[in-house]
mmCIF file of the C-alpha atoms, coordinates in Angstrom:
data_MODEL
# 
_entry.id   MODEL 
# 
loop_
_atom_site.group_PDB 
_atom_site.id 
_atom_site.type_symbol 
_atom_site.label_atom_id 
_atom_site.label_alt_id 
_atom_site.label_comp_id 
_atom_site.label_asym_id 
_atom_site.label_entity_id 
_atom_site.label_seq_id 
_atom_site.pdbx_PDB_ins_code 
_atom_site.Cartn_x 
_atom_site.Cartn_y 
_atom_site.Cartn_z 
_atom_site.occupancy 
_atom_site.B_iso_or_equiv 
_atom_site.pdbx_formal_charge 
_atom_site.auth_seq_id 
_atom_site.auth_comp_id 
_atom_site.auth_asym_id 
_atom_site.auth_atom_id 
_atom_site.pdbx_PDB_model_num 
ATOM 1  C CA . UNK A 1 1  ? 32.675  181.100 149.033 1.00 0.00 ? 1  UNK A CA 1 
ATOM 2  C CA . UNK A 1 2  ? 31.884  182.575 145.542 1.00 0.00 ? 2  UNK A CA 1 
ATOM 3  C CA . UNK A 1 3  ? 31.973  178.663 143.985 1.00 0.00 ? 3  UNK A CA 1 
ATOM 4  C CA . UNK A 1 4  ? 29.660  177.417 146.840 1.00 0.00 ? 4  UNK A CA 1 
ATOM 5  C CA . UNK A 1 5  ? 27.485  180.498 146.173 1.00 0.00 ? 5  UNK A CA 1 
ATOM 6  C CA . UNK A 1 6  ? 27.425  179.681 142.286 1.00 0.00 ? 6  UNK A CA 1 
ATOM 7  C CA . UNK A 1 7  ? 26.606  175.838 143.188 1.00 0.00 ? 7  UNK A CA 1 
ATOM 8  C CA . UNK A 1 8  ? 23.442  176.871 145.546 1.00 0.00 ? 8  UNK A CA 1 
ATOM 9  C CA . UNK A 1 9  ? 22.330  178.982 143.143 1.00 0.00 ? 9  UNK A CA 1 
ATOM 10 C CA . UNK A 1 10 ? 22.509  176.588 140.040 1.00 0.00 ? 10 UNK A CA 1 
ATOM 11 C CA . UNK A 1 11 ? 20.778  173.518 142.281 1.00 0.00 ? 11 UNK A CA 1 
ATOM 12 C CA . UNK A 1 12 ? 17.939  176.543 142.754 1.00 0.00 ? 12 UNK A CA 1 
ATOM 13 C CA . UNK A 1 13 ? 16.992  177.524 140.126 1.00 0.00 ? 13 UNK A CA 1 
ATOM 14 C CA . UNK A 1 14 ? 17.280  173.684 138.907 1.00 0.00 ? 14 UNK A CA 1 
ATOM 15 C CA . UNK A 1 15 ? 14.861  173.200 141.782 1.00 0.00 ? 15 UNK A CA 1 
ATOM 16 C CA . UNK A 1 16 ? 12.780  175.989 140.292 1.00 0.00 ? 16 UNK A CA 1 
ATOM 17 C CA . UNK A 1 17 ? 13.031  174.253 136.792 1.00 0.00 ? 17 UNK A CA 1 
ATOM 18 C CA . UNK A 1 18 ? 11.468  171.073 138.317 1.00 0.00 ? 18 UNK A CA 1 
ATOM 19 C CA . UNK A 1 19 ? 8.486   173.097 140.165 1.00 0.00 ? 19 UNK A CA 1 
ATOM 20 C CA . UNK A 1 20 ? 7.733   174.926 136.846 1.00 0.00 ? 20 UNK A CA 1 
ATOM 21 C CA . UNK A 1 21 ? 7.847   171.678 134.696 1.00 0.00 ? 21 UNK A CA 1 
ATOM 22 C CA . UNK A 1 22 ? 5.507   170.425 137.509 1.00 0.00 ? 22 UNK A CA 1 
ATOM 23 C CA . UNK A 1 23 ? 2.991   172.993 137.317 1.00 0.00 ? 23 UNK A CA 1 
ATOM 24 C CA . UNK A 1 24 ? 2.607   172.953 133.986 1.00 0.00 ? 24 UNK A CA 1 
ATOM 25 C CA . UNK A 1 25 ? 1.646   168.795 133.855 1.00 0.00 ? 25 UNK A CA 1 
ATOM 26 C CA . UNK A 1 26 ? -0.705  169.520 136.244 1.00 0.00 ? 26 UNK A CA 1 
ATOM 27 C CA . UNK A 1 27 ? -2.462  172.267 134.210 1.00 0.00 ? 27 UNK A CA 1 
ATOM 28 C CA . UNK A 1 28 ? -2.038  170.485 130.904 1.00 0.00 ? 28 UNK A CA 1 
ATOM 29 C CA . UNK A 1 29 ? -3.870  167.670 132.390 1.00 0.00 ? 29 UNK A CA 1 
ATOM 30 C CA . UNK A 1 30 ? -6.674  169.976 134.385 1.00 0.00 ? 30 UNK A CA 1 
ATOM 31 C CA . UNK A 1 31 ? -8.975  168.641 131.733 1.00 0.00 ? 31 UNK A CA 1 
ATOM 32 C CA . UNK A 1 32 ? -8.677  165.232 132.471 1.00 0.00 ? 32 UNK A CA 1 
ATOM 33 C CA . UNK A 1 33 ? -11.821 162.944 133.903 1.00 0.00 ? 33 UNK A CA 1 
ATOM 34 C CA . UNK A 1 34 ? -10.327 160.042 135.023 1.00 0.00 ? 34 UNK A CA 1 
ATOM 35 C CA . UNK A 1 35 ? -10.242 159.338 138.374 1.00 0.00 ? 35 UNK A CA 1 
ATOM 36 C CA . UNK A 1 36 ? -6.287  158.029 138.294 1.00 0.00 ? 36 UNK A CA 1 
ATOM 37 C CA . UNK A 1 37 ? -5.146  160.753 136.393 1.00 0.00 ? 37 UNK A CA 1 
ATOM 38 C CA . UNK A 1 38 ? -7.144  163.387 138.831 1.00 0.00 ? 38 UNK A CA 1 
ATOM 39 C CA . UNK A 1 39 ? -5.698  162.037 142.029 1.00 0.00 ? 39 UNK A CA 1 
ATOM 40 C CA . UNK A 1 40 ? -2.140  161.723 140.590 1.00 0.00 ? 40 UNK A CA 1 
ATOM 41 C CA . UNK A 1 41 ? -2.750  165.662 140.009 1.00 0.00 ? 41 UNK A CA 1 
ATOM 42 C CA . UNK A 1 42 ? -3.974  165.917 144.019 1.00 0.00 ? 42 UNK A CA 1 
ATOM 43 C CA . UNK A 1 43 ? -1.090  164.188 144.977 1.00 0.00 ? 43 UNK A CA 1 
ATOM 44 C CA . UNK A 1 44 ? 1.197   165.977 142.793 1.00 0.00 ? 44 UNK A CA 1 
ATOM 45 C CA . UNK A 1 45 ? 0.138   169.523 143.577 1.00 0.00 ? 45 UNK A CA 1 
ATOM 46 C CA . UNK A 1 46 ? 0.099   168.551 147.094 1.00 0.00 ? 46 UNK A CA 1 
ATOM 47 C CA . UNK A 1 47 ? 3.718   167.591 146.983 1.00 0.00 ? 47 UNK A CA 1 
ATOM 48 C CA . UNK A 1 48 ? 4.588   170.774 144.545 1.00 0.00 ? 48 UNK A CA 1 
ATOM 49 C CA . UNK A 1 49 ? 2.700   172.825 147.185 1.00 0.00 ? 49 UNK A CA 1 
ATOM 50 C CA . UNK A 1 50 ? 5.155   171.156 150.189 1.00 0.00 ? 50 UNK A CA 1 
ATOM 51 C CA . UNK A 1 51 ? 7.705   171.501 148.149 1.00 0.00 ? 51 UNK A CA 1 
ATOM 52 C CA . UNK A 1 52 ? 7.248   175.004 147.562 1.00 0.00 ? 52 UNK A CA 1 
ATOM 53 C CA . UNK A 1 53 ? 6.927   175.751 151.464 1.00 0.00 ? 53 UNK A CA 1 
ATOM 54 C CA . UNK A 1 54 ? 10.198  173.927 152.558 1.00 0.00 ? 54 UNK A CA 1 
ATOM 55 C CA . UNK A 1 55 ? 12.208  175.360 149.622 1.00 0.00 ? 55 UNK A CA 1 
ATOM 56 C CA . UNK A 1 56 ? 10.668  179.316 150.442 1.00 0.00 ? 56 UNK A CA 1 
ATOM 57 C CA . UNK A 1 57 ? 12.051  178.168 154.674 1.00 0.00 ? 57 UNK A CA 1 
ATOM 58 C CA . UNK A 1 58 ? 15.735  176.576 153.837 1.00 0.00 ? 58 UNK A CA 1 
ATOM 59 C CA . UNK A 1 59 ? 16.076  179.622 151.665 1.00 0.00 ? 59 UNK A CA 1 
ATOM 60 C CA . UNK A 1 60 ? 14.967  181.729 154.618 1.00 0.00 ? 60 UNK A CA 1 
ATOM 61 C CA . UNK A 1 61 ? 17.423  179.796 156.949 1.00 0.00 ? 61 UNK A CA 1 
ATOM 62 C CA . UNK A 1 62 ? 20.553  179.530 155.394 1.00 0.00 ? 62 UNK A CA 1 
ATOM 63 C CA . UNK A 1 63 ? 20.217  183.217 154.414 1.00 0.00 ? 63 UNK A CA 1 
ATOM 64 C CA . UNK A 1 64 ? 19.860  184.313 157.950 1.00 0.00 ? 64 UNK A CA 1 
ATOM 65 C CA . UNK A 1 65 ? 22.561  181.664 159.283 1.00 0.00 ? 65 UNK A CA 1 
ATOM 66 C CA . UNK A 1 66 ? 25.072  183.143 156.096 1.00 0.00 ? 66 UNK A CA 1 
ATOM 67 C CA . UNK A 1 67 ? 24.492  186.808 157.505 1.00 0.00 ? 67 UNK A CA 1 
ATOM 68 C CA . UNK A 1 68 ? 24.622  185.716 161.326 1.00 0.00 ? 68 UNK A CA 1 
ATOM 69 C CA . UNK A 1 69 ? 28.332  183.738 160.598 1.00 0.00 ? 69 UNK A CA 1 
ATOM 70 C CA . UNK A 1 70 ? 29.184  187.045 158.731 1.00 0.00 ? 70 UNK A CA 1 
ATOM 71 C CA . UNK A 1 71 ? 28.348  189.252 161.470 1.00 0.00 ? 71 UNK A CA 1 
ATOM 72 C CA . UNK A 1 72 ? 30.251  187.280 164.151 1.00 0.00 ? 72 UNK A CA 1 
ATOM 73 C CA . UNK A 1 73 ? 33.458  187.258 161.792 1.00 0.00 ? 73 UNK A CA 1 
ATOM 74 C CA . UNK A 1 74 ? 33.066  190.771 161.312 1.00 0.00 ? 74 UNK A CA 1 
ATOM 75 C CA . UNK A 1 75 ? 32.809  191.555 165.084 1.00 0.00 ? 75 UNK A CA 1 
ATOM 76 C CA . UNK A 1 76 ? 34.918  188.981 166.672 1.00 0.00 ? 76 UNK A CA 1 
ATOM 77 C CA . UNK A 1 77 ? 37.794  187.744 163.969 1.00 0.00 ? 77 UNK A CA 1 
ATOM 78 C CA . UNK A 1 78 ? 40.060  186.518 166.311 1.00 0.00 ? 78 UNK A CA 1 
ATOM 79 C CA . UNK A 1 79 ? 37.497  184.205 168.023 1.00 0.00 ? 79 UNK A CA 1 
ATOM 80 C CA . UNK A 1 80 ? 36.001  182.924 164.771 1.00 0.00 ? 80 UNK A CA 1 
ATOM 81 C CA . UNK A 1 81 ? 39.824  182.002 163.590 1.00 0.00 ? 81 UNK A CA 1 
ATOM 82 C CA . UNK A 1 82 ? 40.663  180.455 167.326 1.00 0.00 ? 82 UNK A CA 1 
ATOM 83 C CA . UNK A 1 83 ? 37.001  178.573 166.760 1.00 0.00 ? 83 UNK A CA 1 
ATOM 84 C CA . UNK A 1 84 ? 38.168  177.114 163.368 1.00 0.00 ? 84 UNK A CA 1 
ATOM 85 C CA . UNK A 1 85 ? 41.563  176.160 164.032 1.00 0.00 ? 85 UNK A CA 1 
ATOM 86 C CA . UNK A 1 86 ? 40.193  174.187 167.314 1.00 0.00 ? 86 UNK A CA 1 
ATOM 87 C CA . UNK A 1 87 ? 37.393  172.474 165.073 1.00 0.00 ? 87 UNK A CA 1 
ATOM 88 C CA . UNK A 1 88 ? 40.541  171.725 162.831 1.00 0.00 ? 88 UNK A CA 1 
ATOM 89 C CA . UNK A 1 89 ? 42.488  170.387 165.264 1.00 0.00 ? 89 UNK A CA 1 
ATOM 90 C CA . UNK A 1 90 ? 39.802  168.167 166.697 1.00 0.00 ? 90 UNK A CA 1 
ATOM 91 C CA . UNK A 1 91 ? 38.886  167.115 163.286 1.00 0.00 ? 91 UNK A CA 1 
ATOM 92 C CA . UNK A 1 92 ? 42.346  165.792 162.387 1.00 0.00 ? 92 UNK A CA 1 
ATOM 93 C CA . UNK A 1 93 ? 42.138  164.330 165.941 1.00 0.00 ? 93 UNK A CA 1 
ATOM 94 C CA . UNK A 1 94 ? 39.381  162.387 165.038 1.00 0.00 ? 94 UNK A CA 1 
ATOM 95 C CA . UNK A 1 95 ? 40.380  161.748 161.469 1.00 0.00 ? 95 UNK A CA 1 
ATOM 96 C CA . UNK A 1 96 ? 43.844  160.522 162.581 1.00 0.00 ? 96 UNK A CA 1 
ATOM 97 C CA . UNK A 1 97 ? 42.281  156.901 163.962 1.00 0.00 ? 97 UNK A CA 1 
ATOM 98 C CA . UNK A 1 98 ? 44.382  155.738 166.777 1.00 0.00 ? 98 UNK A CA 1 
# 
């Protein structure tokens, strides 16, 4: 869990890295009259701004589906290992090809 926690967190803040870098074209070129270069910078901050709003709700998301698994392992164990052995099982079912 701690791996998968280290690999969500590095393609974040690489995420992050990409937004930043973005915003800062589109100031260095705020100056800019011509009419491509001003609606590439529309498009683009459009796009950062969606960007920004569907990174902010998948981090919202998997957060509360990491504490809601958490809770139901915590208060039901046996259930949650029952659940994942019959997932297994069915799994290797389906992996097995006959």
């Amino acid at each position: 869990m701690a791996e998968q926690t280290d690999r969500s967190t590095a393609m974040g803040q690489e995420l992050q890295d990409i937004i930043r870098h973005a915003e800062a074209l589109l100031e260095a070129t705020s100056g800019e009259v011509d009419t491509r270069i001003r609606e590439a910078r529309e498009r683009l901050d459009a796009r950062l701004a969606e960007a920004k709003r569907k990174y902010q709700a998948a981090g919202e998301n998997f957060k509360e589906t990491v504490e809601a698994t958490d809770r139901f392992v915590r208060e039901k164990p046996y259930q949650a290992i029952g659940g994942f052995f019959l997932a297994g099982l069915l799994l290797g079912w389906f992996l097995r090809g006959k």
